[in-house]
VEXLOGU-308790 format. One line per 3 residues: number of its first residue (from 1); their letters; for each residue x, y, z of N, C-alpha, C. Coordinates in steps of 0.001 Angstrom, whole numbers, plus 500000, padded with zeros to 6 digits. Layout:
BEGIN
NUM	A	X:Y:Z:X:Y:Z:X:Y:Z  ...
This chain:
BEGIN
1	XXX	824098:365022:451909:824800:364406:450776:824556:362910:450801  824194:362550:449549:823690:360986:449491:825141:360216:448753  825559:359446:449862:826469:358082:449353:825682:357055:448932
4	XXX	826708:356722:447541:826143:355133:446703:827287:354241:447259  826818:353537:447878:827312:352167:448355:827588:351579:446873  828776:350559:447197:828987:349718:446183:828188:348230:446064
7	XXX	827620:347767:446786:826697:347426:446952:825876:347519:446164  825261:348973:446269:823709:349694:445870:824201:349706:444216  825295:350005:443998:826099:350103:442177:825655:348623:441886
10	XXX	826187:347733:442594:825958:346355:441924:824402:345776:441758  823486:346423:442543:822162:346183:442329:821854:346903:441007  822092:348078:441073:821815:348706:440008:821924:348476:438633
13	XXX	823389:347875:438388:824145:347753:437553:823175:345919:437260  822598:345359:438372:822412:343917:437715:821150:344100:437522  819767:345102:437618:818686:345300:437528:818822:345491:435498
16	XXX	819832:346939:435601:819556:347476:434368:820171:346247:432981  820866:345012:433665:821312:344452:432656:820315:343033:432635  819341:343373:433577:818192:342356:433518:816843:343104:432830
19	XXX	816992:344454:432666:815746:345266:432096:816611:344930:430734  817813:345361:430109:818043:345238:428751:819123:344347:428244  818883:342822:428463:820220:342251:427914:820807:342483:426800
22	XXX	821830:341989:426660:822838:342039:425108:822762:341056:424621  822532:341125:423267:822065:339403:422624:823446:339710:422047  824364:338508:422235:825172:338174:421322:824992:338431:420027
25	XXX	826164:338911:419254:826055:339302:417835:825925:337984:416918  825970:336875:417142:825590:335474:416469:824254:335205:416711  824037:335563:417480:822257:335350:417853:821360:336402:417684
28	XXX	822123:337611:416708:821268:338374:416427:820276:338077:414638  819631:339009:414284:819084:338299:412943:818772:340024:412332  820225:339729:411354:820191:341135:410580:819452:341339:409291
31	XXX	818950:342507:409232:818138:342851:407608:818848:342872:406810  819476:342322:405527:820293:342685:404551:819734:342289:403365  818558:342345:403457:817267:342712:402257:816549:343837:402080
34	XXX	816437:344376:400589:815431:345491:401081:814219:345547:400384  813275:345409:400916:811781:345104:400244:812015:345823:399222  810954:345219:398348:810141:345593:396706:809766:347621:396737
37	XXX	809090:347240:397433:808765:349030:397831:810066:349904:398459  810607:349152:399000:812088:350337:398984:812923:350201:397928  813053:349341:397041:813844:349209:396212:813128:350162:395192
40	XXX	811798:349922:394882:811035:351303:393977:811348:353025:394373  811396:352948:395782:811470:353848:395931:813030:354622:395992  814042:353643:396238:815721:354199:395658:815630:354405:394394
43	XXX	815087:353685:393775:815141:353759:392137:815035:355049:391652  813265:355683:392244:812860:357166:391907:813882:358053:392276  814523:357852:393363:815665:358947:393507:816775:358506:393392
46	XXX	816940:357516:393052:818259:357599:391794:818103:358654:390918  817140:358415:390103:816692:358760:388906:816286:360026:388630  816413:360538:389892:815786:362163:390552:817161:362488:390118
49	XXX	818288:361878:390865:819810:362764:391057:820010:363035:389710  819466:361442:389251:820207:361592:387262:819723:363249:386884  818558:363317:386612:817560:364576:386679:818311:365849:386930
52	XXX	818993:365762:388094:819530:366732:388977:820795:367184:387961  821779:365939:387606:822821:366162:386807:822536:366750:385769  821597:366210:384874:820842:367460:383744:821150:368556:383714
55	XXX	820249:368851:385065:820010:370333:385281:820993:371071:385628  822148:370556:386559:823308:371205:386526:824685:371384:385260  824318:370362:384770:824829:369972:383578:824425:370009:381729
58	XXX	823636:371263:381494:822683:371316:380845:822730:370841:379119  824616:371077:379356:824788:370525:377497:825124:368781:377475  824444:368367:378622:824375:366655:378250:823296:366615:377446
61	XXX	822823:367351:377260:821267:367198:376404:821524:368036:375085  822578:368278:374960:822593:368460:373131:822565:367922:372264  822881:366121:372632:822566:364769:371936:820991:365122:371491
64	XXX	820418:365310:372265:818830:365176:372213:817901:366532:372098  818657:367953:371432:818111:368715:371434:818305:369225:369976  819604:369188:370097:820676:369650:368709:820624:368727:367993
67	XXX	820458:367048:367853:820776:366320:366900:819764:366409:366199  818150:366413:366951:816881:366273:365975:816725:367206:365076  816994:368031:365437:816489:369243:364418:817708:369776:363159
70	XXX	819149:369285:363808:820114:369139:362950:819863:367813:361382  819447:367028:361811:819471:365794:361471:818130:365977:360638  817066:366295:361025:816350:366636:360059:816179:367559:359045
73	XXX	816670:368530:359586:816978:369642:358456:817420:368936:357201  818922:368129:357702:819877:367835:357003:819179:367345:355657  818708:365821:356559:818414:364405:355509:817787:364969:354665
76	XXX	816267:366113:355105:815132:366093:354290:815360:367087:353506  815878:368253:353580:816329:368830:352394:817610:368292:351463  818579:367322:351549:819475:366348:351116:818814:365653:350009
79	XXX	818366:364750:350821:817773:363386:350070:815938:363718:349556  815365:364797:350037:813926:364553:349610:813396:364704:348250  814377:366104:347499:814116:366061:346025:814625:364758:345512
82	XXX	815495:364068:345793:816253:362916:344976:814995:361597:345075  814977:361426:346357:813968:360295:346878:812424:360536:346385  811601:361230:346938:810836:361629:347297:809942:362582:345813
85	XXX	811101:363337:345291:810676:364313:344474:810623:365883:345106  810080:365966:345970:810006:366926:346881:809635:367002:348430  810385:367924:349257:810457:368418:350646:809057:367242:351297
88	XXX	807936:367833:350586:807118:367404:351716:806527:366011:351330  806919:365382:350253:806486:363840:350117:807696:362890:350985  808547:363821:351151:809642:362688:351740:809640:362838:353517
91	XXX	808687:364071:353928:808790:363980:354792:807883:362617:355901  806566:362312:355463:806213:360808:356142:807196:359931:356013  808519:359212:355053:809215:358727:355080:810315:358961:356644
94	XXX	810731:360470:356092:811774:360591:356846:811921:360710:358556  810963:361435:358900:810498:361871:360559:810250:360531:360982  809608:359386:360480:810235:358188:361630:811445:357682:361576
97	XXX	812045:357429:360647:813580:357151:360326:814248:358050:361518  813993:359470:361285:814939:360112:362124:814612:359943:363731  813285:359568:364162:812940:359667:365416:813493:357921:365978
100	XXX	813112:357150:365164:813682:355785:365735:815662:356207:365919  816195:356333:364610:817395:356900:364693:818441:357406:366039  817626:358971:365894:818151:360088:367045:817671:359422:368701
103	XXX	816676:358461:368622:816379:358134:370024:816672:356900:370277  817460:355855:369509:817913:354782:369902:819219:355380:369613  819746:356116:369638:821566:356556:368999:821507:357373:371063
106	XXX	820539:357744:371004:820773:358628:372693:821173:357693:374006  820123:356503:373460:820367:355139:374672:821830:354818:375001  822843:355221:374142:824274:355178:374633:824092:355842:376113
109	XXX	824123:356935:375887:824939:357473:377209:824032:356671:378136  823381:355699:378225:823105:355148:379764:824268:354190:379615  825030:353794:378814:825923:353409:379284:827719:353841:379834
112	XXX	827558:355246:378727:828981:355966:379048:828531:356229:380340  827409:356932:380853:827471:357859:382190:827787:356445:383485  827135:355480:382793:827373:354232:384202:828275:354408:384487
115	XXX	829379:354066:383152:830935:354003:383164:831582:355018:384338  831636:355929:383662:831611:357305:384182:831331:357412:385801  830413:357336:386344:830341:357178:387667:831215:356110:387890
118	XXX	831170:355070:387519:831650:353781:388052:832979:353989:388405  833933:354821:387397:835465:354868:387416:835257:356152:388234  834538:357297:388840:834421:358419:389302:834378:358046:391102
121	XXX	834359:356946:391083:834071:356384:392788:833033:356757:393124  831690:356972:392284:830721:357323:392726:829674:356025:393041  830039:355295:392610:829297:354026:393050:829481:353174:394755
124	XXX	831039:353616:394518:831578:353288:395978:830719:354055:397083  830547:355002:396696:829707:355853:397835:828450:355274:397920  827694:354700:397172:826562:354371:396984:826329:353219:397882
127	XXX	827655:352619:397501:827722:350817:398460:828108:351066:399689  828312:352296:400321:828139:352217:401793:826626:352894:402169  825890:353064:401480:824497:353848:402271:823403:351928:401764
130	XXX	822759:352801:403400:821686:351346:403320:820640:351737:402018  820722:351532:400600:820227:351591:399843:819856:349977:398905  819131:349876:398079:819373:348482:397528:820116:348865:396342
133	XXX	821401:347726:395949:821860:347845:395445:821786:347973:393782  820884:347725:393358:819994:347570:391553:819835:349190:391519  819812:349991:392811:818689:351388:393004:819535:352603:391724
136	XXX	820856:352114:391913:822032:353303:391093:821596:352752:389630  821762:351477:389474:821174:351101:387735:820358:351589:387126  819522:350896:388205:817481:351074:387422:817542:352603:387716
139	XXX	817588:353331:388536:817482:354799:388801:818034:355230:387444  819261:354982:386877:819800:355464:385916:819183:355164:384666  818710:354010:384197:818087:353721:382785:816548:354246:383119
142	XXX	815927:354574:384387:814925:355433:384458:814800:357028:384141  816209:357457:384469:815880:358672:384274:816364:359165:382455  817058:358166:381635:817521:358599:380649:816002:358303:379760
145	XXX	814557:357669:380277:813472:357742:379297:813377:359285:379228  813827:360021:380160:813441:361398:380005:814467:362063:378969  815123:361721:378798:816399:362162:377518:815208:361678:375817
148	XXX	814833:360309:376447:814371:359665:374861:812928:360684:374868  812294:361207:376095:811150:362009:375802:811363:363308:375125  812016:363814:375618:812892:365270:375028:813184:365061:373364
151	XXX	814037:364019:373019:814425:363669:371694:813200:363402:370464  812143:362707:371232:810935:362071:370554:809672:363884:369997  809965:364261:371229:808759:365676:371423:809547:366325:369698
154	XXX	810857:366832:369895:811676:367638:369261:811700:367233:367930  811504:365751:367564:812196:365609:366165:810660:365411:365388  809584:364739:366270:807904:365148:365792:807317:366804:365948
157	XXX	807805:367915:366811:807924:368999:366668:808507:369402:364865  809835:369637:364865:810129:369769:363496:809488:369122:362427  809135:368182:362104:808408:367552:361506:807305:368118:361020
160	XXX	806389:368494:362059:804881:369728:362357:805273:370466:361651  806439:371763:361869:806969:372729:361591:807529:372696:360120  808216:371507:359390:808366:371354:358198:807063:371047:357202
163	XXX	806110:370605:357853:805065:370243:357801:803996:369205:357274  805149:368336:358332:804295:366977:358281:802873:366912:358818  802055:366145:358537:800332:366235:358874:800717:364435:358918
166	XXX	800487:363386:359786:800252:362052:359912:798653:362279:359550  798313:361281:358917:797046:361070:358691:796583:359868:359712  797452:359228:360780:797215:358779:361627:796518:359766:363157
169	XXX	796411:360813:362771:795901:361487:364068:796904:361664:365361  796692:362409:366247:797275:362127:367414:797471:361056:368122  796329:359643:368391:796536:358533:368773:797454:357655:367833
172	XXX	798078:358208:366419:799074:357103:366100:800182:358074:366378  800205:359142:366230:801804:359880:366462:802143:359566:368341  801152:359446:369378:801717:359164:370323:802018:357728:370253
175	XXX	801277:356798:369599:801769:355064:370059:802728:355308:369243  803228:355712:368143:804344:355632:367515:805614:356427:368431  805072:357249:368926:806341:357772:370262:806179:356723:371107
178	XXX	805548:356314:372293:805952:355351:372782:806818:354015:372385  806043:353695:371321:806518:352402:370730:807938:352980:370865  808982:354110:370181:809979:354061:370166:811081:354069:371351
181	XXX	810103:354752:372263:810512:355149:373748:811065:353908:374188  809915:352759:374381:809650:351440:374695:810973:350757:374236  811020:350853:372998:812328:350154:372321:813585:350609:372501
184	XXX	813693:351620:372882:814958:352403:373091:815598:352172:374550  814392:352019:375232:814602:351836:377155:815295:349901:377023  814323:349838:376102:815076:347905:375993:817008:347660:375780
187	XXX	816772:348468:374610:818269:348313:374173:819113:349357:374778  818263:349854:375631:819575:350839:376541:820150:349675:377891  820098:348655:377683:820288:347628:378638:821582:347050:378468
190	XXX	821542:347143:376511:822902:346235:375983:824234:346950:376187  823617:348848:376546:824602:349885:376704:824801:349651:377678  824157:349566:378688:824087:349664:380251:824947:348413:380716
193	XXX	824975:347243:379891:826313:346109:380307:827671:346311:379279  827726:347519:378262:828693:347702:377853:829539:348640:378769  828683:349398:379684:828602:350209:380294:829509:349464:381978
196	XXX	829004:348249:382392:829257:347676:383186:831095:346786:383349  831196:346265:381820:832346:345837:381377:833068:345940:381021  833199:347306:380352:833885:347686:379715:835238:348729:380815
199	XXX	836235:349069:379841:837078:349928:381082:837149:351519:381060  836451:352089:380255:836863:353109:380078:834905:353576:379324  834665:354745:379514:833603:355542:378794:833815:355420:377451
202	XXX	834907:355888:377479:835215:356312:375565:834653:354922:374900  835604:353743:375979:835789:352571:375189:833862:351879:374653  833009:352372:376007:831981:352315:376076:831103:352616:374718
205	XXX	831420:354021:374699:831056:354611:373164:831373:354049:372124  832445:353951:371933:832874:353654:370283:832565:352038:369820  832326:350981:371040:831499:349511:371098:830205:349742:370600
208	XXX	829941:350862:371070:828528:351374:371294:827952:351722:369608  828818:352732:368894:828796:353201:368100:829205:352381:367062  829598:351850:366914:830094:350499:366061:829152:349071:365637
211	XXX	828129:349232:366788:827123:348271:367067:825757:349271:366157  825673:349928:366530:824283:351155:366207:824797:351548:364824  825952:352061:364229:825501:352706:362692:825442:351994:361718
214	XXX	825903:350588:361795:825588:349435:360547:823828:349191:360685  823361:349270:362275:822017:348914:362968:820792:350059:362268  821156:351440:362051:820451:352569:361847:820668:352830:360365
217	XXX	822215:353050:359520:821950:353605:358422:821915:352240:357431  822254:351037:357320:821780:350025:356775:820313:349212:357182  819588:350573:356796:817861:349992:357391:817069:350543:356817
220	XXX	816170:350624:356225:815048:351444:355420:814630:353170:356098  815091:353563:357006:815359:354710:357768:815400:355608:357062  816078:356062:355667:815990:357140:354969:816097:356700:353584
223	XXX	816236:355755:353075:815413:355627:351553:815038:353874:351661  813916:353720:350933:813398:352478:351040:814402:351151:350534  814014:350320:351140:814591:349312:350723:814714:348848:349177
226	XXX	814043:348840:348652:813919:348422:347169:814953:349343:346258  815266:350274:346451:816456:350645:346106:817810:350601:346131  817877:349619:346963:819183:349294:347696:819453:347904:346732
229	XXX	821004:347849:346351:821340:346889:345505:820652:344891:346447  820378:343968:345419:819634:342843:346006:820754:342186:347375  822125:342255:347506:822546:341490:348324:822437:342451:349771
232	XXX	822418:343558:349127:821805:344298:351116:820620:344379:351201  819615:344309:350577:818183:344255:350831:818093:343293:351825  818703:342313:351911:817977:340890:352118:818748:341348:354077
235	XXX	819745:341753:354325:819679:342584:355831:819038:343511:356293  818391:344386:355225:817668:345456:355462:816291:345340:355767  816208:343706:355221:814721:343517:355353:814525:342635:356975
238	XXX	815539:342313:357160:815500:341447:358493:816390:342191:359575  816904:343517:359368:817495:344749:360501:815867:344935:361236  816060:344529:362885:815197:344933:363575:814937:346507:363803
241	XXX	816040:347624:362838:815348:348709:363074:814881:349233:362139  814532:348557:360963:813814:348657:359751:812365:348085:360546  812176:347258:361104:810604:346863:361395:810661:348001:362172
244	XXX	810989:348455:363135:810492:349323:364273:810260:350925:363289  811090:351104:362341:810858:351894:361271:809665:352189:360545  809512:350813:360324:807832:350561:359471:806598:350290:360025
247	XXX	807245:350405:361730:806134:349798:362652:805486:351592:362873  806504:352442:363151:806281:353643:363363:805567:354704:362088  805704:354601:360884:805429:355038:359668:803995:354630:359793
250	XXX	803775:353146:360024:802445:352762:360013:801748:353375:360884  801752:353420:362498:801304:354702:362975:800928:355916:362795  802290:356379:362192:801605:358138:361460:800913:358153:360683
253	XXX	800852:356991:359616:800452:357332:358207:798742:356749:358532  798680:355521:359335:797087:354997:359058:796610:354452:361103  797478:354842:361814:796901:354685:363283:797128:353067:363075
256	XXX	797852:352442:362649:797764:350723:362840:798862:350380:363606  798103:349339:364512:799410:348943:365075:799300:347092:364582  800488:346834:363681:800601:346295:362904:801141:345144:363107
259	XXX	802060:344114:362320:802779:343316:362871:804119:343572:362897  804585:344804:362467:806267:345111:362713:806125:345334:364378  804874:346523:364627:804903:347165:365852:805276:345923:366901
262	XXX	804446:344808:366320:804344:343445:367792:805984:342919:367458  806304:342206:366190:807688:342371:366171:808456:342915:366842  808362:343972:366690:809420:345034:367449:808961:345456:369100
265	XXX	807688:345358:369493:807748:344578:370967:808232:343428:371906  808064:342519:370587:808908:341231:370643:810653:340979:371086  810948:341834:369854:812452:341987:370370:813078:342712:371399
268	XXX	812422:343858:371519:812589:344523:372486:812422:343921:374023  811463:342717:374203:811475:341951:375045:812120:340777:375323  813055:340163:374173:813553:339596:374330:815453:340270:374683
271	XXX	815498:341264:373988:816295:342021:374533:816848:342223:376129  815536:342957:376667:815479:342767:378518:815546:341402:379187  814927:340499:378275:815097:339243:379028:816479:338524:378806
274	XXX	817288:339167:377995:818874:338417:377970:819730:339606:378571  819785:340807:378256:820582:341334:378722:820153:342579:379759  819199:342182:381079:818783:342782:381842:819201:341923:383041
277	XXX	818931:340591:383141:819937:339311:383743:821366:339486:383632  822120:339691:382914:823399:339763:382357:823928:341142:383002  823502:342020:382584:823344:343599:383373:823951:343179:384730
280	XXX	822893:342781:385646:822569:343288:386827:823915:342116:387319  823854:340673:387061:824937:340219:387385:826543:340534:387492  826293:341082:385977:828220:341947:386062:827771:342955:387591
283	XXX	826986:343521:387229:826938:344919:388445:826864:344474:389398  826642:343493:390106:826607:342926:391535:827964:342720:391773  828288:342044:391209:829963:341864:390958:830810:343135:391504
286	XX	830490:343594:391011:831459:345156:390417:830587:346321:392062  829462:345930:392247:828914:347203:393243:828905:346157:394756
């Protein structure tokens, strides 16, 4: 039987604290940054979970399944004999109206659902995992382009099916989907800080909604401007979703990408550059 001297403990004990000292916790130097590439990569799976909620959740997507094809039915048998004369002259009019419409009206819920988590304590959970903190945002206005893709496919689907023909070809019916995509991801930013400030979802929405239907149905969207008495023309002609309207029409109808289209890139960029700053500040705050 082998005895340890106390002695032999204190050698021991002063070897192993000379193989691994303890650096004081003031003299240590902690990470509380997280690179560019991890921050891309929380983002994607943010944006995965959003995904995930979808799928478990499948009638969040009746905004964007049910409205297009509701909404077109509606307008174009409504208004196309009156406008138009008939079904299929009013339809090049109407299918961008309704696609700018139904897919900038969807960009809300990136801001109810923020809400929504936010008051759900689901964010709290978020701010204890070593994640970067932007990752729950951007993850979230990433995964709702997939809501505006769904909405865009569906309401140029019906369209086909009613039987629209763009004489722009396939290369203007897709830049005219992007273009709208593009614009819709911008101003889902202004949701996304209504989303941030606000106290309540509902309250989220109805800011939301209050802002968007003077924005959508006072706009050349479903009958042209020139019909509209002279003292609303003169908003209708300077409503940024009347250019993005005419930026998209021009697409289907002749493949041009025009000067509404750059316009309406324009704003859309100036959009992110005021309230993508503004965004992320309330949310730092708040996460």
């Amino acid at each position: 039987m082998t005895t340890t001297t106390p002695s032999s403990q204190t050698t021991q004990s002063s070897k192993a604290t000379t193989a691994s000292p303890i650096t004081p916790g003031a003299d240590r130097t902690l990470k509380n940054r997280v690179s560019i590439p991890e921050t891309i990569s929380h983002t994607f799976t943010m944006a995965y979970r959003g995904l995930l909620k979808i799928k478990r959740t499948p009638e969040q997507l009746f905004d964007v399944t049910l409205q297009p094809i509701i909404f077109t039915l509606m307008f174009t048998y409504i208004f196309g004999g009156a406008i138009a004369g008939d079904v299929q002259s009013y339809l090049p009019i109407i299918i961008p109206g309704i696609l700018v419409q139904t897919v900038i009206t969807t960009s809300i819920v990136t801001g109810t659902q923020l809400r929504e988590d936010m008051d759900k304590g689901v964010f709290d959970r978020f701010r204890s995992l070593p994640i970067a903190r932007i990752a729950p945002l951007s993850g979230a206005l990433l995964a709702d382009t997939v809501r505006y893709l769904i909405a865009t496919t569906l309401t140029i689907t019906m369209g086909f099916i009613m039987g629209l023909r763009p004489d722009g070809g396939p290369a203007g019916v897709i830049g005219g989907a992007v273009l709208v995509i593009a614009c819709s991801w911008a101003i889902s930013w202004i949701f996304a800080f209504f989303g941030v400030i606000a106290r309540t979802a509902s309250s989220v929405q109805g800011i939301s909604m209050l802002v968007l239907f003077p924005l959508t149905f006072l706009s050349n969207a479903f009958v042209p401007a020139d019909t509209m008495p002279d003292w609303l023309q003169w908003f209708v002609n300077i409503n940024p979703v009347s250019h993005l309207v005419t930026a998209v029409r021009e697409l289907f109808d002749a493949g041009t990408f025009g000067g509404d289209a750059w316009l309406s890139l324009l704003g859309a960029a100036v959009i992110v550059a005021v309230f993508a700053p503004l965004t992320v500040r309330a949310y730092m705050r708040k996460a």
